[in-house]
C-alpha positions in Angstrom: -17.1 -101.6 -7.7 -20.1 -101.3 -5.2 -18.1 -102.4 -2.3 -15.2 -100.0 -3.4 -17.0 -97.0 -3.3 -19.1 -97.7 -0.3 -15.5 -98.3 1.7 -14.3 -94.9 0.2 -17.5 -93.3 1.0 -16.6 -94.5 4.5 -13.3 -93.7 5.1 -13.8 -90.0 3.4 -16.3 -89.1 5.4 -14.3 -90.1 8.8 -12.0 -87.6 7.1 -14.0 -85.3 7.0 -15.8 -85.8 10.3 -12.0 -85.4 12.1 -12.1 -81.9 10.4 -15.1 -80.7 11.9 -14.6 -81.8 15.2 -11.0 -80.6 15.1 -12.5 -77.3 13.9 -15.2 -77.3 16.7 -12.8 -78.0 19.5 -9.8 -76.3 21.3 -6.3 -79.0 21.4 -6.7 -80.2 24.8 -4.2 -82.4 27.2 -4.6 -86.2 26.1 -3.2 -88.7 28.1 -3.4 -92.3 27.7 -3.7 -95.5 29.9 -4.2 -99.3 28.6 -2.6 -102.0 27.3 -1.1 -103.1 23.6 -4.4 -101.7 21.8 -3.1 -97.8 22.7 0.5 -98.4 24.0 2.8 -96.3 21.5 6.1 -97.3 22.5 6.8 -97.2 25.9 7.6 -101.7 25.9 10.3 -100.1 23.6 12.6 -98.6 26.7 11.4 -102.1 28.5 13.0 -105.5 28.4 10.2 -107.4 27.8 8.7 -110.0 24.9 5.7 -107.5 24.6 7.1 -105.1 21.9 6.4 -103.8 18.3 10.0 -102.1 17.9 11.1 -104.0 14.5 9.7 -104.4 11.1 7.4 -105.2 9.6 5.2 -102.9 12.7 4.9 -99.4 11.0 5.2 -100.0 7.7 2.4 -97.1 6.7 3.1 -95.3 9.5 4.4 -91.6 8.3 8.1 -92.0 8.9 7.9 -96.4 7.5 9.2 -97.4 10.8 8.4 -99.4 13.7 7.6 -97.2 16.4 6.2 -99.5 19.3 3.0 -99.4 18.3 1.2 -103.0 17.4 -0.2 -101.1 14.1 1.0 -101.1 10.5 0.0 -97.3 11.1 -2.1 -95.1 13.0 -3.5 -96.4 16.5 -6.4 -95.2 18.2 -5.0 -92.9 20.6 -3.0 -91.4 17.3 -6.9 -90.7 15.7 -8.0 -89.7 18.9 -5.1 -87.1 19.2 -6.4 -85.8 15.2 -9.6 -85.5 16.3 -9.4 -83.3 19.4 -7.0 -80.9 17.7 -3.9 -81.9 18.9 -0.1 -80.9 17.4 0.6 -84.5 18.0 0.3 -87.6 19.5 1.0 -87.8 23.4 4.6 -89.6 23.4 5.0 -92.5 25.5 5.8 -91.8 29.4 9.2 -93.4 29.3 10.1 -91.4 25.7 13.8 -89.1 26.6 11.5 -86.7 24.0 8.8 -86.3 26.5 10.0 -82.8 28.2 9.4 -79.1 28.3 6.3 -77.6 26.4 5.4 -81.5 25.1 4.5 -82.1 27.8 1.8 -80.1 28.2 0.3 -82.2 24.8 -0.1 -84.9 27.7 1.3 -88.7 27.5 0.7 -92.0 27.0 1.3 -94.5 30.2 0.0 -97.6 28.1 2.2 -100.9 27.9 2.0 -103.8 26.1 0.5 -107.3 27.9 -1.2 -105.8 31.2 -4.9 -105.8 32.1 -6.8 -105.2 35.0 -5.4 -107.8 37.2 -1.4 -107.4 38.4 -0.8 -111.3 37.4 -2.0 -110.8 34.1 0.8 -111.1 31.5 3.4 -112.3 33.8 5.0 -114.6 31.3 5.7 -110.8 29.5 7.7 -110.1 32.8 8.6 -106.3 32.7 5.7 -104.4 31.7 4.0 -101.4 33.1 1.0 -102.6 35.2 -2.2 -100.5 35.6 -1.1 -99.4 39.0 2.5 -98.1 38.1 0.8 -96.2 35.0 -1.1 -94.5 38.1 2.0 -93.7 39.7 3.6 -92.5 36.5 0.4 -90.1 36.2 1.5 -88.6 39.7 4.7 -88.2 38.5 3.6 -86.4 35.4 1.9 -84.0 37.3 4.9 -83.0 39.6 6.7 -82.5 36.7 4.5 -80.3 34.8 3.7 -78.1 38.0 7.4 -77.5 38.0 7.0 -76.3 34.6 3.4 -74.0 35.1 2.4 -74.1 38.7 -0.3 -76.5 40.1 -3.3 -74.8 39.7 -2.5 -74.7 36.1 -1.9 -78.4 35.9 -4.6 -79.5 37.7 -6.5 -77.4 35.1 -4.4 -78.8 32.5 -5.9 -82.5 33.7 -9.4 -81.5 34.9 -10.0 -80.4 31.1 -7.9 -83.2 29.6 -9.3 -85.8 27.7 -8.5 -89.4 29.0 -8.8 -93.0 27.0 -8.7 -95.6 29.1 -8.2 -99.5 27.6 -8.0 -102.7 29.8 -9.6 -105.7 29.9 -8.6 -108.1 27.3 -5.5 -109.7 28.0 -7.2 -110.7 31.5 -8.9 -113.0 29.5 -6.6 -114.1 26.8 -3.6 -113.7 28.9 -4.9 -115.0 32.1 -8.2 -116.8 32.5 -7.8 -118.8 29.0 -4.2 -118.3 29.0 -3.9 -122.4 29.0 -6.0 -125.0 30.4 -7.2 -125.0 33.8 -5.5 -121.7 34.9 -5.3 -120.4 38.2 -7.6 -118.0 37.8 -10.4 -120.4 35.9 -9.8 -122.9 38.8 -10.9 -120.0 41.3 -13.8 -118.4 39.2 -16.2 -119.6 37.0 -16.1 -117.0 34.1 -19.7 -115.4 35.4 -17.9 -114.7 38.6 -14.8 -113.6 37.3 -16.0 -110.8 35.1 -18.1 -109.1 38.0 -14.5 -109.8 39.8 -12.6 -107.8 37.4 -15.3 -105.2 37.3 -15.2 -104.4 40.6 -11.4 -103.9 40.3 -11.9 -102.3 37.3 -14.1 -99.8 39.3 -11.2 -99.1 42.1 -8.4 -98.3 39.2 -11.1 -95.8 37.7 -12.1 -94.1 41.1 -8.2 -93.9 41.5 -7.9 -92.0 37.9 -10.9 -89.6 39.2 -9.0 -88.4 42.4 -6.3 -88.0 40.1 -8.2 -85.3 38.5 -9.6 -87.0 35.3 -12.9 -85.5 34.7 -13.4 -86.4 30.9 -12.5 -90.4 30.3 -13.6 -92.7 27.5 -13.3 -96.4 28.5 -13.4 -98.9 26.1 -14.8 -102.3 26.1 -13.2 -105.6 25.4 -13.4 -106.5 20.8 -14.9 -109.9 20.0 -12.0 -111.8 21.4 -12.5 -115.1 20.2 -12.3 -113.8 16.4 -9.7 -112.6 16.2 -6.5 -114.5 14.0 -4.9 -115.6 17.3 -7.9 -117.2 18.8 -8.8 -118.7 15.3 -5.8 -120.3 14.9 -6.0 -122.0 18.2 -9.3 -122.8 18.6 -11.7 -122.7 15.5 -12.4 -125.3 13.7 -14.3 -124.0 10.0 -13.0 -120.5 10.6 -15.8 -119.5 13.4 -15.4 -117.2 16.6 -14.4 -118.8 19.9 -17.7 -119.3 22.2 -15.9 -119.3 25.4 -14.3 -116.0 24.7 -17.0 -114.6 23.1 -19.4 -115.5 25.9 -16.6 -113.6 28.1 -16.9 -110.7 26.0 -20.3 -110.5 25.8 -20.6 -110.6 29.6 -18.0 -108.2 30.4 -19.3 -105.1 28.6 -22.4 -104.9 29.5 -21.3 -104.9 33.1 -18.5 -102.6 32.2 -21.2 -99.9 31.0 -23.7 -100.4 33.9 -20.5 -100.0 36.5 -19.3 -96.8 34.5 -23.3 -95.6 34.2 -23.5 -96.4 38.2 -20.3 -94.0 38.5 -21.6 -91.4 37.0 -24.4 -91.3 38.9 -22.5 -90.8 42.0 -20.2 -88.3 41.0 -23.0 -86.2 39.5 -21.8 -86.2 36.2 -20.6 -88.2 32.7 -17.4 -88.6 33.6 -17.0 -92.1 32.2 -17.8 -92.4 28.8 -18.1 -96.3 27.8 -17.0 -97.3 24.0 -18.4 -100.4 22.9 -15.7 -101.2 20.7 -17.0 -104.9 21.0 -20.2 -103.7 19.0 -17.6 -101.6 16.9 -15.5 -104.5 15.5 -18.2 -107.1 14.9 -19.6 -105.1 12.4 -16.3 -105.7 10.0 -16.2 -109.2 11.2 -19.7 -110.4 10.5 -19.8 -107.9 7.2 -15.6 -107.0 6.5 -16.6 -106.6 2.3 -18.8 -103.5 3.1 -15.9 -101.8 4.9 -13.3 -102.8 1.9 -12.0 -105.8 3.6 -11.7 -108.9 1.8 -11.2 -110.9 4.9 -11.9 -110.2 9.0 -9.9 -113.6 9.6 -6.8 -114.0 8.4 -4.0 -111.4 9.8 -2.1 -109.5 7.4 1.3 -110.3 9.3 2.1 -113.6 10.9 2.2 -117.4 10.4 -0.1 -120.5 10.5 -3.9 -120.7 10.2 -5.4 -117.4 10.1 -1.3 -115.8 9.9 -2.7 -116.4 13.9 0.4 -118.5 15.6 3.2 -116.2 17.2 3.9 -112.9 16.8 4.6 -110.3 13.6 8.1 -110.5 12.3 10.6 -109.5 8.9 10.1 -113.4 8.5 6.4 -113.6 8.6 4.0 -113.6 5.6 3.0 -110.4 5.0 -0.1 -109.1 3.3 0.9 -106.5 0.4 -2.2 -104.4 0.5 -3.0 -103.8 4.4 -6.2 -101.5 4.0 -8.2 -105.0 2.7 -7.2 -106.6 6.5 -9.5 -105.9 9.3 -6.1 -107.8 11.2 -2.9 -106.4 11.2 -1.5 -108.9 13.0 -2.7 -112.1 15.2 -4.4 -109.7 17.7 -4.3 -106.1 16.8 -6.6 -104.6 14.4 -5.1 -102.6 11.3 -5.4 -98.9 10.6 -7.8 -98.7 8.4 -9.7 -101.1 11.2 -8.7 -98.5 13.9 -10.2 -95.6 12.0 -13.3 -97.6 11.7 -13.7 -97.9 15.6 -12.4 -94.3 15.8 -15.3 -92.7 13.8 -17.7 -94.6 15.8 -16.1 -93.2 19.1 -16.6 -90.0 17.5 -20.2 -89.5 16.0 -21.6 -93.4 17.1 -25.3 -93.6 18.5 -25.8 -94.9 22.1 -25.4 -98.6 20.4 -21.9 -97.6 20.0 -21.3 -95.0 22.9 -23.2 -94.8 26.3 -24.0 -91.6 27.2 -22.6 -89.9 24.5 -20.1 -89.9 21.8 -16.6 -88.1 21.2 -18.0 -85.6 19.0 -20.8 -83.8 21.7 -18.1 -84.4 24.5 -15.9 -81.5 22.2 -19.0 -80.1 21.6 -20.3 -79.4 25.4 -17.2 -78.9 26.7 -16.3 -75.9 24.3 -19.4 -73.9 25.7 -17.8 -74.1 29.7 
């Protein structure tokens, strides 16, 4: 009963929390960038491996159907969009929907299998790599000055909010992708992360002159916990080392690169979300957050429901709010509104140099 009521106390007060800061804030532009952790559909108009288009993806989603998103529900950028008082979610780029005045709501470029790196996910072919998002981005804004002039748009962008999420899958789909990969024979992992860093650091500086002034940036989770890592590599049920060691180096360098881009721009542009710090709190502790396991994936097959992907024939959990895992890789909702409310109200442990909830707060008073 303890743990019951401390996991509703939890999740009512996020509730509650979303009010206020929806109340406190103005519906801004929202547009999104990243890979399967914020993609809402835009693998579905691709042909491509990387998709969440068929059941059992949406189940408690509001309409009970599978939208492209690798959630049983609610994704971040969908609690983001709640949060900052928006009519809706930004649709995906490639959505036929995504014209006229919903545009103005902004969109969400992310797809499915890409990272930082252009031959990360190749084996998922057709996807939309970080650079083509970019382009999409451009395009977006030509469209919408054809719809409100460009000094509106560029106002329209310069006040939008922006959640950026890469980083991952250039670990577990490249670097420990399979034995001895090409990139692990070039790098030692404490030379690859400053690598993709300092990539990382161009693709951001190319968002800036873009005209994204307000960007949250998200760090890698504990990668080798999760189901799909478990399943392949853990023995008696415990996290990865390698990828956790990759983890643990790449987002502390992520925050001192974003901190070190601030300081030259003269401003927070760059917020970093330690959603590393985020997750392992329902990993190490999932029965205080309602969970009654942070291992085993609601939806899949094998050890841990970790080998291959969701699907009608997988074994499927029938209460998905006690999974921290929705499926092999992907957290659930009720795990995404965890890591939301931290990006909202979290403490500089969570949020470096300041969280979701003072961003809507500062930015209301310009």
């Amino acid at each position: 009963m303890a743990t019951t009521s401390s996991s509703f106390s939890i999740i009512f007060g996020l509730f509650l929390i979303l009010g206020v800061a929806v109340s406190q804030s103005e519906a801004r532009a929202f547009f999104v960038f990243g890979d399967s952790l914020v993609d809402s559909g835009n693998n579905n108009y691709l042909a491509t491996t990387a998709r969440a288009d068929s059941p059992p993806y949406g189940i408690d989603y509001p309409t009970r159907r599978a939208t492209g998103r690798f959630s049983n529900g609610y994704n971040i950028p969908d609690l983001i969009s709640q949060q900052i008082g928006s009519s809706e979610s930004p649709l995906p780029y490639l959505s036929p929907e995504l014209t006229g005045q919903r545009l103005l709501v902004g969109a969400n470029f992310a797809s499915a299998g890409i990272g930082i790196l252009n031959d990360t996910g190749i084996q998922f072919v057709n996807i939309i790599r970080i650079g083509q998002q970019l382009d999409y981005f451009r395009q977006y804004q030509r469209r919408v000055s054809g719809l409100i002039g460009e000094a509106s748009t560029q106002r329209l962008v310069n006040q939008a909010l922006v959640l950026m999420t890469l980083g991952g899958n250039d670990f577990v789909n490249n670097y420990y992708l399979v034995p001895n990969s090409a990139r692990s024979r070039q790098y030692s992992i404490q030379d690859y992360v400053p690598y993709l860093i300092s990539e990382y650091r161009k693709i951001l500086i190319n968002l800036y002159n873009l005209g994204a002034r307000r960007v949250i940036v998200t760090g890698t989770g504990p990668l080798g916990c999760v189901p799909a890592e478990l399943a392949q590599r853990s023995r008696n049920g415990e996290c990865a080392p390698d990828l956790q060691q990759a983890a643990a180096l790449f987002n502390p360098q992520l925050t001192q690169m974003l901190q070190g881009l601030n300081s030259e721009l003269g401003g927070n542009v760059f917020i970093a979300a330690n959603t590393r710090q985020m997750a392992i709190s329902f990993i190490t502790d999932p029965q205080r957050y309602g969970f009654i396991t942070s291992k085993v994936a609601c939806c899949g097959q094998g050890p841990y429901n970790g080998l291959g992907l969701c699907t009608p024939l997988s074994n499927l959990c029938p209460n998905r709010d006690v999974y921290a895992f929705w499926d092999p890789f992907h957290p659930s909702e009720k795990a995404n509104k965890i890591i939301a409310q931290q990006i909202l109200t979290g403490s500089s442990q969570y949020m470096t140099p300041m969280n979701l909830s003072t961003i809507l707060a500062m930015d209301s008073q310009t």
